[in-house]
N, C-alpha and C positions, 0 to 999 in steps of 0.2 A: 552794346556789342561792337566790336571792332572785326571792320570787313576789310577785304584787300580788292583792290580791282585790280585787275593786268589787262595791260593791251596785249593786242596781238603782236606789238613792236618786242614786249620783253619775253614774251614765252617764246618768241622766234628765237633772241638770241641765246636765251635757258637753253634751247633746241641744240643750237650750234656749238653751244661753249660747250654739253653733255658731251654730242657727239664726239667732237676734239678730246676731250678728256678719255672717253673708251678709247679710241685710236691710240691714245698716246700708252693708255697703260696696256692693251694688246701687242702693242709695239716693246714697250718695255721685255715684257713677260715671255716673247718669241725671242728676244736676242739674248736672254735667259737661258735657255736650249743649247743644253751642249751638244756639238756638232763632232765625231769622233776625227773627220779629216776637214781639215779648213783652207782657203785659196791663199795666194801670195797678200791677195786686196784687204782678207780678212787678216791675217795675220800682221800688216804693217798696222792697220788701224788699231788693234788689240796692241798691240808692244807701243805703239807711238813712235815708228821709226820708219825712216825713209828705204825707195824701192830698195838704193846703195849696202845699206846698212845693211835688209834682211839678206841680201847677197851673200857680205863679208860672212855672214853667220853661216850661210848654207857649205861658202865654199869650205870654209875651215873649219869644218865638222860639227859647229858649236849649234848646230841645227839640222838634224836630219828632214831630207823632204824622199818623196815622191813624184817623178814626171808619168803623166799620163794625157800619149797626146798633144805635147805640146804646155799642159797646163802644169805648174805645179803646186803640190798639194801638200800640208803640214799635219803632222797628226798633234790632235789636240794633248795628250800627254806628255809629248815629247814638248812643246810650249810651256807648260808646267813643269814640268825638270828643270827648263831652262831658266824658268823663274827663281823657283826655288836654289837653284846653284847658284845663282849670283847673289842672295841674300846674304848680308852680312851678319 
């Protein structure tokens, strides 16, 4: 009969790797979550483009936002349009 022994060194890090792996796929699966209005922070990280850049879009209408406050706010559809319209 073939038996396994574990110390308590590899079920510690069985422990640690599991945990890390829920994290990451919680983490996954929450920025999955469409959010209907998204910040300037989120929207440059989503496009890949600098603060400059989502500027040029806002100024010259190629991006509709929202100020509220001080903060401004993108709505998620209007990101999609804009995706979509630049497809070749």
């Amino acid at each position: 009969m073939n038996e396994a022994i574990f110390k308590h060194e590899d079920l510690q890090h069985f422990r640690v790797q599991l945990l890390e792996d829920l994290k990451a796929m919680l983490g996954a699966s929450q920025s999955l979550v469409k959010k209907e209005w998204l910040k300037s922070s989120e929207v440059r990280k989503m496009l890949g483009v600098s603060h400059g850049t989502l500027q040029n879009l806002r100024v010259n209408g190629s991006l509709p936002c929202s100020k509220v406050g001080g903060i401004i706010f993108y709505k998620y559809d209007d990101l999609i349009k804009l995706l979509e319209g630049s497809r070749r």
